[in-house]
N, C-alpha and C positions, 0 to 999 in steps of 0.2 A: 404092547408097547405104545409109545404116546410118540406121533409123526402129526409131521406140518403136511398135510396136499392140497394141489394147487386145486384152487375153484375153475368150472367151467368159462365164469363170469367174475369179474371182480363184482364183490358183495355192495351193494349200493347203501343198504341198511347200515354194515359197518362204516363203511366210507364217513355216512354222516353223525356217526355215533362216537367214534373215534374221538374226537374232539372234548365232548363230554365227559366222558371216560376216562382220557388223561388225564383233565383238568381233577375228576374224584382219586385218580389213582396218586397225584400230584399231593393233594391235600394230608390224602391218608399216611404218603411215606412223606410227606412234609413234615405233618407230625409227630411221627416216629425222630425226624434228623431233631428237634425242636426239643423233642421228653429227653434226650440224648442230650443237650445243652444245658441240661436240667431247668427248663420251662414247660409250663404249662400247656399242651399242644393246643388241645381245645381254646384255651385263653388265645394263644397264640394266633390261629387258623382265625378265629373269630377275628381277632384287631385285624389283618389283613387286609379280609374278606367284607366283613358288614361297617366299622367303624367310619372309613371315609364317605361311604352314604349315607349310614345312619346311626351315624355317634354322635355325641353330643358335638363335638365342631362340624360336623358334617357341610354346615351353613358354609364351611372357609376348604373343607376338602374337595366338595364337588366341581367347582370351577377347574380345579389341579386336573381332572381326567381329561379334558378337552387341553390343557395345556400340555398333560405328559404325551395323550396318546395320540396328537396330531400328525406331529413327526414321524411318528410308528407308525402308523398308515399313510402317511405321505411314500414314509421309504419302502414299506413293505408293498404298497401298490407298485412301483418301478419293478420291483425285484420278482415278481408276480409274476410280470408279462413273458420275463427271461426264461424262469421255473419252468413255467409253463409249457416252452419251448425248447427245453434240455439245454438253455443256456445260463450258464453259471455265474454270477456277479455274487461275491462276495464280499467286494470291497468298498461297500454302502457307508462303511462311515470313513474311509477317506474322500471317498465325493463330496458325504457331509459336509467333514471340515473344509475341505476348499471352497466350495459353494459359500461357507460363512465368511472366508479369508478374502471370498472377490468381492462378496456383497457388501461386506462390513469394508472393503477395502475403499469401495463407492462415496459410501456414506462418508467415511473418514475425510477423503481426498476433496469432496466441498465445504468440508466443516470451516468455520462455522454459518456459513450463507444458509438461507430457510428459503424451503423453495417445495412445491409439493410436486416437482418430477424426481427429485433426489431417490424416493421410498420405490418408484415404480424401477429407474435405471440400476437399482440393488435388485429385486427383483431380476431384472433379467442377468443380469453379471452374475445373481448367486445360481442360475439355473445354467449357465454359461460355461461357469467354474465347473461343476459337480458333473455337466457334458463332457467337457473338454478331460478331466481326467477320466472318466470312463471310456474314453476313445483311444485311450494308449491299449488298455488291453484287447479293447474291440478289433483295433487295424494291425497289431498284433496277431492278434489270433485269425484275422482272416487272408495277413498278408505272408503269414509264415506258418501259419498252423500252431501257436503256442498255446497253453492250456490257461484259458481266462479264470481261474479259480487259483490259479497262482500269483500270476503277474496283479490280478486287483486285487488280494490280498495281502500280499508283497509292499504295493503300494500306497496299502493304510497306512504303516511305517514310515515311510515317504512323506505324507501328508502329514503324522504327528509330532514331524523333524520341523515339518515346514511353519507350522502352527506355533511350538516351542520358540523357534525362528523369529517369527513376527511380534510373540506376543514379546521375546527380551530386545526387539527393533527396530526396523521401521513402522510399524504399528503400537508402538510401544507411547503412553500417555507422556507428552512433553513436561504434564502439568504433576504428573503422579509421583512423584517424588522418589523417584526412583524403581518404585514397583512396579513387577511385570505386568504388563496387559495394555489393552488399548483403551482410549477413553469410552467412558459410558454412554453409550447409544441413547440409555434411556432418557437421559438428559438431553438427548439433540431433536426436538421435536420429529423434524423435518426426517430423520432416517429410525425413528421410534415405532416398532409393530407393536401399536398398543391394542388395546382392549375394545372392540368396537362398541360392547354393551357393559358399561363398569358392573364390576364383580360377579361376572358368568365365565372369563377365562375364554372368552371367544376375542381370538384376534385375527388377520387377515390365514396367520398360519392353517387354523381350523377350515376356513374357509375354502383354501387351497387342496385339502384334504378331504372335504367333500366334493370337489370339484374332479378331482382326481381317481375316487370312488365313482361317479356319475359317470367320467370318460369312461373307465376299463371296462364299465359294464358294458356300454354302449359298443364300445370297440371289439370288445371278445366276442359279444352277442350279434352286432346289425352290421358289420365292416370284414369284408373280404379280407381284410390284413390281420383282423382275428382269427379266423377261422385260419389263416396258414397259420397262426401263432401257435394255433390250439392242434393244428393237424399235425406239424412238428415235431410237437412232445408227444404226441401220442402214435403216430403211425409214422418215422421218418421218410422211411425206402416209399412211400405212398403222397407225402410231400415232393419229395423229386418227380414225380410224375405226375403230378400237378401243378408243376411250374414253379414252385418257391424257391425262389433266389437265397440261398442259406447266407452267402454273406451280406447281404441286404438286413437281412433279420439277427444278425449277429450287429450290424450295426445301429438296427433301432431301435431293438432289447435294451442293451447295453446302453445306447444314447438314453433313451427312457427314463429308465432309472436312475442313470446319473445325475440328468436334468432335476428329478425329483428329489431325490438325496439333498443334490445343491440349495433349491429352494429348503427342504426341510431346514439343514444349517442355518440358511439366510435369514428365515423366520426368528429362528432360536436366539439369531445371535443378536439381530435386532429387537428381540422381544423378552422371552422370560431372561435369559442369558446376560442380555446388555452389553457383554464384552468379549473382544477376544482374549484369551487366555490359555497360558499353559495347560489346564486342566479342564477346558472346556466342552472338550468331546466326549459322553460318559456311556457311549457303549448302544447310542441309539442305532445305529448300522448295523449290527449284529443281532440285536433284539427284535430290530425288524423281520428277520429269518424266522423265525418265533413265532411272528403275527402273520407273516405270510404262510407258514404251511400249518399253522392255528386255522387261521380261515379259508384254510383247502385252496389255498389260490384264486378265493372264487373274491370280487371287491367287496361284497356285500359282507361275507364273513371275513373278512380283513376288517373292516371296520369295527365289527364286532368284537375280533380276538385282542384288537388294538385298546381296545376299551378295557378288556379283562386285562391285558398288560399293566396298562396305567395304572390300574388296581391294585395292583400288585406290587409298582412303584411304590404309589403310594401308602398302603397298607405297610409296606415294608420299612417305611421310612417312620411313619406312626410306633409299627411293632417295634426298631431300634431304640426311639426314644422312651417309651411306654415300659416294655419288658426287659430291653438290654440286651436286644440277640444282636448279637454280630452282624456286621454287613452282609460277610460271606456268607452269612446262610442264608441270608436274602439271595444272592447271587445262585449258591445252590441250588433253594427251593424254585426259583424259573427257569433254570438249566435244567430240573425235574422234567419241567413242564412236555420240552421239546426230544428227551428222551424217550420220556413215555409215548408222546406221539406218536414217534416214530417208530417204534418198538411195536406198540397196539396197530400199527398202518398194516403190518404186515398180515394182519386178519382178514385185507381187504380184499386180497389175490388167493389166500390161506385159510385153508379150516385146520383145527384139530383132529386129529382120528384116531381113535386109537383100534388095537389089532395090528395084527400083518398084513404089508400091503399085497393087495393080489398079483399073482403072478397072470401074466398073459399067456 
């Protein structure tokens, strides 16, 4: 008979293999849901995967990976530190959105004066926003015990009320002739995250997201307050005896992240985005879970996995127009992704064996 048993050691080999693995096992039943659509798999896989580096627009796709996959590692770095720590944030894309709602609300509120501290005081309002609602479930959960995998979940909802809200008014364009949304950022120099290098898709966002990759490493690695972070998730009852203040670290998890989420919005919303809108939030808070246990929680593969996501965006977005698949299956095929992960994870603690297990 075919049994799972436990490893002595979790497998380190697997650990780093995993990743690899799902992303083949990913392609393979990608292509299988894609011949099922009756498309081309192979055709399919390829436009994806190789087109937006090296198809013929390649020149106008490459810049898109640094624009899609900023935010993806902006948020999946916050959500990283939590993971890592058996603390649960979910609710990454309504930090998101709020974080855009304060920052964008900034920019609005001076419009139309030009002024270059306008883009810095968005900045922090949007990092403010994305705090401040991540502290409802934080002081929640450490003031009463309540499970932060609900309540910041719960309160995406909340946030896409709020957002619907704004865009049909008080944020809503004076000038817009009745349609929902707020005025175009891009048009307001003064609160514009443009392009620092024209046509490379690097803008302050990017920026932010390598800075943020730099922090985590440095903080998990060289800072007493990683190693509780990291001692946490991994040995709890051995953290309490080492001094870590759990709700301390429930509140800077949580703060963290939110902080980041916020900015990520704030970016977005004064940058590729340009506006607040009904429809503005498309699913980067969720996606970020994806890139964070993609790159094993570590910064360095978070930026990596973030990269392969954009890819993936992107590719998907090519493949729609190009082939005619569906959205959903775009949607499917990286819901693959994190199945499979998580599926194949289990080889890391877990061999195969087959026989009967010995008796003692």
């Amino acid at each position: 008979m075919i049994r799972l048993e436990k490893r002595p050691q979790p497998s380190r080999a697997w650990s780093m293999a995993t990743p690899l693995v799902a992303v083949l096992a990913t392609m393979v039943m990608g292509g299988l849901l894609f011949a099922t659509l009756g498309k081309n798999p192979v055709e399919a896989i390829r436009t994806i995967f190789w087109e937006p580096l090296f198809g013929e627009f390649a020149f106008y796709y490459r810049p898109q990976l640094l624009v899609k996959g900023a935010p993806l590692v902006l948020i999946a770095i916050g959500l990283s530190l939590g993971f890592r720590a058996g603390i649960w944030n979910i609710g990454a894309e309504g930090q998101y959105i709020i974080g855009a709602l304060t920052g964008a609300g900034v920019g609005l509120a001076f419009y139309p004066m030009e002024s270059w501290i306008i883009f810095p005081l968005m900045v922090l309002a949007g990092a403010f926003g994305g705090w401040a609602w991540a502290m409802i479930p934080a002081v929640l959960k450490t003031r009463f015990g309540t499970n932060e995998i609900l309540v910041s979940l719960m309160l995406v909802y909340v946030a896409e009320q709020l957002l619907a809200s704004m865009s049909l008014g008080l944020m809503k364009n004076p000038e817009g002739f009745g349609f929902p949304g707020s005025r175009n950022l891009q048009q307001y120099d003064s609160a514009h995250n443009a392009e620092l290098i024209a046509g490379t898709g690097m803008h302050w966002g990017v920026v932010a997201a390598l800075i943020a990759v730099i922090f985590s490493y440095v903080l998990l690695n060289r800072h007493m307050l990683g190693y509780h972070i990291r001692l946490t998730g991994e040995a709890p009852r051995a953290a309490k005896f080492a001094g870590v203040k759990p709700a301390r670290l429930v509140l800077f998890c949580l703060g963290a992240s939110g902080a980041l989420a916020g900015l990520a919005g704030m970016f977005e919303v004064s940058g590729p985005s340009g506006q607040v809108s009904i429809d503005f939030n498309v699913g980067y808070g969720f996606t970020a879970i994806i890139v964070a246990f993609l790159g094993r929680l570590h910064p360095v593969g978070i930026l990596l996995a973030g990269a392969l996501m954009a890819l993936t965006y992107i590719g998907g977005d090519i493949a729609q127009g190009n082939l005619g698949l569906p959205s959903a299956a775009i949607q499917v095929f990286q819901g693959m992704l994190l199945f499979f992960l998580l599926a194949l994870d289990l080889l890391t603690n877990y061999r195969i064996a087959i026989g009967k297990p010995e008796v003692a």
